[in-house]
C-alpha positions in Angstrom: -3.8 12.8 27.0 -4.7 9.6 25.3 -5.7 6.3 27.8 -5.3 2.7 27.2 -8.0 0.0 28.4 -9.4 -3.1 27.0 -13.0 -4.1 26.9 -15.7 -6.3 25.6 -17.4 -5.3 22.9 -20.4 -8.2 21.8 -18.3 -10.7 23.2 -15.1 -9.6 21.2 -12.1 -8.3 23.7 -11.4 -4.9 21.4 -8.8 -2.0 22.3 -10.4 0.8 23.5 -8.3 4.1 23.1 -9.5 7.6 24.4 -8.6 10.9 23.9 -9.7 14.6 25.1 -10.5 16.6 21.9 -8.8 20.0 21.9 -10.7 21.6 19.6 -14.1 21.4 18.4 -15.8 20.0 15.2 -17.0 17.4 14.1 -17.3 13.9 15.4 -15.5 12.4 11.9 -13.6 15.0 11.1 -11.6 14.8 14.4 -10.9 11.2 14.9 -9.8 10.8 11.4 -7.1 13.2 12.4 -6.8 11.1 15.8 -6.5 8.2 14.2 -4.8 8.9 11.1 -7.4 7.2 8.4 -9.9 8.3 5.9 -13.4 9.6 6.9 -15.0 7.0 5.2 -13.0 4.2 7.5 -13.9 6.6 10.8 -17.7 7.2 9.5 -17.9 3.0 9.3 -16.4 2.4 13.1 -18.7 5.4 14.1 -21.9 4.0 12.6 -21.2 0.9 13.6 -21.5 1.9 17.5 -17.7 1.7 17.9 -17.5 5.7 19.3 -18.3 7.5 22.4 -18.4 10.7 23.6 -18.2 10.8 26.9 -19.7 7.9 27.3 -22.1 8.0 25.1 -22.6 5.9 22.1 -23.0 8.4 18.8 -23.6 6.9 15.7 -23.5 10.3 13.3 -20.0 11.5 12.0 -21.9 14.5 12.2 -22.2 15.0 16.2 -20.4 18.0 17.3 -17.9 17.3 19.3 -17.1 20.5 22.5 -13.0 21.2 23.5 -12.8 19.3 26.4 -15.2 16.4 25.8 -13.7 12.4 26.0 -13.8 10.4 22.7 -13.4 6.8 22.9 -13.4 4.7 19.9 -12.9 0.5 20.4 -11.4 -1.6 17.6 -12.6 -5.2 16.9 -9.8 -7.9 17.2 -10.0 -9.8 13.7 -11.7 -13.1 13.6 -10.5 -15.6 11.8 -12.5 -17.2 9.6 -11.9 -20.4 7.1 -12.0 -19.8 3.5 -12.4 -23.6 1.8 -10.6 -21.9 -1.6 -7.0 -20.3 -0.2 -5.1 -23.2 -1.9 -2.0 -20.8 -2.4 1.2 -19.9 -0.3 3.2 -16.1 0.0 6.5 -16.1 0.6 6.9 -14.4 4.3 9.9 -12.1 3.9 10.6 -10.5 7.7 7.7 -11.1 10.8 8.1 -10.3 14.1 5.4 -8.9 16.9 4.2 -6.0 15.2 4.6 -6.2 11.4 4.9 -9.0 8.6 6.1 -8.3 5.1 5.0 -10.5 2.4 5.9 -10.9 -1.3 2.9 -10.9 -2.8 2.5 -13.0 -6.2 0.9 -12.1 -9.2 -3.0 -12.2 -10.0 -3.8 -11.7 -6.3 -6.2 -9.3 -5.0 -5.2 -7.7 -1.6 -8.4 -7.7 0.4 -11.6 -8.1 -0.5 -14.3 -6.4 -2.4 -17.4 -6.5 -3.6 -16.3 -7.2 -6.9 -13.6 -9.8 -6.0 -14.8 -13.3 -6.5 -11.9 -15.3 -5.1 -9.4 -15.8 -2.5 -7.8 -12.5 -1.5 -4.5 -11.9 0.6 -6.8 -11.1 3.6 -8.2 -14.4 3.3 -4.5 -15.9 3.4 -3.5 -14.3 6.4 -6.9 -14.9 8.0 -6.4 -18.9 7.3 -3.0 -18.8 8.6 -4.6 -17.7 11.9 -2.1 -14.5 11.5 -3.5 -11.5 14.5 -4.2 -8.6 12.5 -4.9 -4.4 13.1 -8.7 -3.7 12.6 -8.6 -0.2 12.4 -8.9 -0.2 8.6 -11.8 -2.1 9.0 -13.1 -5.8 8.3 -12.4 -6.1 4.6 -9.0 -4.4 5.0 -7.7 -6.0 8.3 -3.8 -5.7 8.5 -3.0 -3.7 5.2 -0.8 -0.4 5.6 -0.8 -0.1 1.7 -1.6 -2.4 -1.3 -0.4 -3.9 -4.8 -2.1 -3.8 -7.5 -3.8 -7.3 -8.8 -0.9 -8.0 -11.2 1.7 -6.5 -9.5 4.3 -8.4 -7.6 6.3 -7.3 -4.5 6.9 -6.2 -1.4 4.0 -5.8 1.1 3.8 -4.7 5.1 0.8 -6.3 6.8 0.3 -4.7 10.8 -0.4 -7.0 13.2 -1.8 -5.2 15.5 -3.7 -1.0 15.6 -0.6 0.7 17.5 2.0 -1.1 14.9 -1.0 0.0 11.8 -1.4 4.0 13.2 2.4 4.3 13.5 3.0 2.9 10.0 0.0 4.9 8.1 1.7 8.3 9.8 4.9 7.1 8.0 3.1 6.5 5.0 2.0 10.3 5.5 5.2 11.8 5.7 7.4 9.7 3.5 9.4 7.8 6.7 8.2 4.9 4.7 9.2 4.3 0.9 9.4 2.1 -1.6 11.2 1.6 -5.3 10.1 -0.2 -8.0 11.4 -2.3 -10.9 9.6 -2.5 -14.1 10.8 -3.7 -17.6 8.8 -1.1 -20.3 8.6 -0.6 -23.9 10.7 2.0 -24.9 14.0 3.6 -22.8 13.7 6.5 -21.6 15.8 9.6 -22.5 16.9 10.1 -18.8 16.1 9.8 -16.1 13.3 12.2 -14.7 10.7 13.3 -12.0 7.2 13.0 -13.2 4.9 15.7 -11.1 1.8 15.6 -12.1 -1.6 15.4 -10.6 -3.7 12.3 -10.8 -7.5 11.6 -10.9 -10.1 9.1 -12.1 -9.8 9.3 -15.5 -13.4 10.8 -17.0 -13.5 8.9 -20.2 -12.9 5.2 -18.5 -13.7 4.1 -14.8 -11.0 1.6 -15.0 -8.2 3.9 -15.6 -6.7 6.9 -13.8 -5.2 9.7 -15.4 -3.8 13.0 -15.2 -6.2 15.6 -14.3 -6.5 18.9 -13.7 -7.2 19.0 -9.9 -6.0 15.8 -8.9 -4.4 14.4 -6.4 -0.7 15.5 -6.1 1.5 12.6 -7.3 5.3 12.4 -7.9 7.0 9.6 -9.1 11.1 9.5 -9.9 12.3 6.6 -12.7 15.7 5.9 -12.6 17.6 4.3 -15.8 18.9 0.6 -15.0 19.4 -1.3 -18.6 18.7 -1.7 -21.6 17.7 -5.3 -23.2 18.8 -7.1 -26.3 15.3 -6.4 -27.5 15.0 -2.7 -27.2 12.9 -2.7 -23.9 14.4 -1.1 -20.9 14.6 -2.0 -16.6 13.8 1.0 -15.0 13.6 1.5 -11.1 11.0 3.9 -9.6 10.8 5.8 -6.4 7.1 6.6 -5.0 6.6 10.4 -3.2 2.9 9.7 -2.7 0.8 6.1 -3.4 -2.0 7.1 -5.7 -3.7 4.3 -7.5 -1.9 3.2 -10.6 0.8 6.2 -10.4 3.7 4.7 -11.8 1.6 3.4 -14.9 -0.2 6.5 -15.1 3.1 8.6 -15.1 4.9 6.5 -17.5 1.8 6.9 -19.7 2.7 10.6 -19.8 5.7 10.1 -21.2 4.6 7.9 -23.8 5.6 4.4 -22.1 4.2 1.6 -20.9 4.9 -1.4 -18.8 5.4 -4.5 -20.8 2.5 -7.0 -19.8 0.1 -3.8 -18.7 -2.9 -5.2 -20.3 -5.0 -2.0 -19.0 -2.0 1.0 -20.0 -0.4 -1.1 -22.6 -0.7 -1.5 -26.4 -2.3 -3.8 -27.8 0.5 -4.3 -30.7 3.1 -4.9 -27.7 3.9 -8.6 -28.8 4.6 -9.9 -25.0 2.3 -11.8 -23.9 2.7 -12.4 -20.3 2.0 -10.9 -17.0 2.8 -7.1 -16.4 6.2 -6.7 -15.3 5.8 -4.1 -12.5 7.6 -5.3 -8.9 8.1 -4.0 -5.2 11.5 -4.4 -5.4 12.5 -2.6 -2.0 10.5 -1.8 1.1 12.2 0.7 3.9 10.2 1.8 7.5 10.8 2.5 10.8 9.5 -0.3 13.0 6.8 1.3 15.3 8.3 -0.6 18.6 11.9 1.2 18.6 12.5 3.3 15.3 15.2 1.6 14.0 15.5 1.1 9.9 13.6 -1.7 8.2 14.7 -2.7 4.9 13.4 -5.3 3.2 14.1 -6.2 -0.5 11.5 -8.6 -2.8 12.7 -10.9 -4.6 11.7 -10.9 -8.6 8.8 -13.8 -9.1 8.9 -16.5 -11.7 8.1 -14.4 -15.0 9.7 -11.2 -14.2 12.8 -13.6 -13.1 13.1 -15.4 -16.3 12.4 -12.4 -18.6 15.2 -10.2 -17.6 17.5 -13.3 -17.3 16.8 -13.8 -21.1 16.9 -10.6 -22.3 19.5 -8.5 -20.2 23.2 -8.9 -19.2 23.2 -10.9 -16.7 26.5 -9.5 -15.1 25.9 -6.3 -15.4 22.0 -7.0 -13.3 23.6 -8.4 -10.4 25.7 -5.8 -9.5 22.9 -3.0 -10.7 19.7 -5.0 -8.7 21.9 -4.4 -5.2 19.7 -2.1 -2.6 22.7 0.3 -2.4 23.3 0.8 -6.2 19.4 0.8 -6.9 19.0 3.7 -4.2 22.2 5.7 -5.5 20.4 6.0 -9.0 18.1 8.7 -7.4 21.1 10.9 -6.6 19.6 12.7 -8.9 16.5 13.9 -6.9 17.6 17.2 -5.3 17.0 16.8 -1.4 
């Protein structure tokens, strides 16, 4: 049975949310499950006083938890601060209530990080005074997935924790997708499922890489056309969101995405910006189920390049949702 209240929490209203364990374990281990986030996010919201168990405040992920006993865990609402630097715009794409879906531009970081010196897209949405979730903590307030830095593209932002635990459960089992576009160096001979597992790669922190032992990672390219200049626009369909997967799989087969400055060859005479894009977003809205589909689209650079080098004709019939998802009738079901 899981109860609703709303309480104060150092002067903050926060959502409270309890629930009776039904098994026993570990303080982390079960609300991770609860809540449907990494340990490391849970061990932060536990150490930080955020937890109870019945009633009492633990602050160790290790406490063991007794069938039967109460957990509450409280979520901060966001606060809005004001960043003097966030002198850019997104383009808002669908918002309602519960969810916002941006198209994110090129060179921007989605939340913040130690390492990251400037404006992120948490730091946009916190100066637009946008109400975001909390339970993936401070520095990630709102995101459901990210982009990488120089990719462009669709985005889903939760404004709220119910909206945020729905949408990471369809993250979880695939009632949430996504397919890609991406102009790269070579075609390829057909199109393929790549299934292999992917890691940090041992030889540069930077990268990732297929490992041994990995994380399970499946990614399905899709022919779309071919370019006046030998390049090819492929489409990609995600089965799992591992850090730098479609690069990392198109690696493997001896490809690259032109622009990838990190995967990419150094001969590659482009010189631009890496020409990977969240074409097409798909969910279920957390309020009622029904279909979301939202489709990007391409930025400036990505824009121009294909208008240069590909028929154009032929693109604007291909680059519909419909005849991008029918590529992938290929996937056996």
């Amino acid at each position: 049975m899981v109860l609703f209240s709303i309480k104060l929490y150092l002067g903050f209203a926060v959502e409270s949310i309890c629930v009776v364990a039904n098994s026993s374990g570990r303080l982390d281990k079960i609300l991770s499950e609860v809540i449907k986030v990494s340990r490391n996010q849970v061990e932060k919201l536990i150490k930080e006083g955020y937890v109870t168990v019945d009633g009492k405040s633990v602050v160790k992920g290790s406490f063991k938890v007794k069938e039967g006993q109460e957990i509450c865990y409280s979520l901060p609402k966001s606060e809005v601060l004001e960043f003097e630097d966030v002198d850019f715009d997104i383009e808002i794409l669908y918002e309602d209530d519960d969810v916002l879906v941006l198209n994110k531009p090129a060179g921007l970081v989605v939340h913040p990080a130690p390492s990251v010196k400037e404006a992120t897209l948490v730091d946009w949405l916190r100066k637009k005074g946008v109400r975001l979730s909390t339970i993936s903590g401070e520095e990630r307030n709102g995101i459901v997935h990210r982009l990488d830095k120089d990719t462009t593209g669709a985005i889903l932002v939760a404004k709220n924790n119910f909206a945020h635990e729905a949408l990471s459960r369809q993250l979880q089992d695939r009632s949430m997708g996504r397919y890609y576009l991406a102009v790269i160096n070579h075609p390829l001979k057909e199109n393929l499922i790549v299934n292999k597992p992917i890691a940090r790669n041992p030889k540069n922190r930077l990268k990732m890489a297929i490992v041994d032992g990995g994380r399970e990672s499946k990614t399905a390219f899709a022919k779309i056309a071919l370019s006046d200049n030998g390049h090819e626009l492929v489409a990609m369909k995600l089965f799992s969101g591992r850090t730098h997967q479609i690069r990392v799989h198109l690696t493997a087969l001896g490809r690259y995405i032109l622009g990838d400055k990190l995967y990419g060859a150094k001969s590659c005479k482009y010189s631009g910006g890496m020409l990977l894009h969240a074409y097409i977003l798909y969910f279920l809205h957390p309020q009622d189920g029904r279909m979301v589909e939202i489709k990007a689209p391409l930025q400036t650079e990505m824009k121009s390049y294909i208008q240069q080098h590909f028929d154009k004709e032929i693109l604007n019939e291909k680059l519909e949702n419909e005849q991008i998802k029918s590529c992938f009738n290929f996937i056996d079901n």
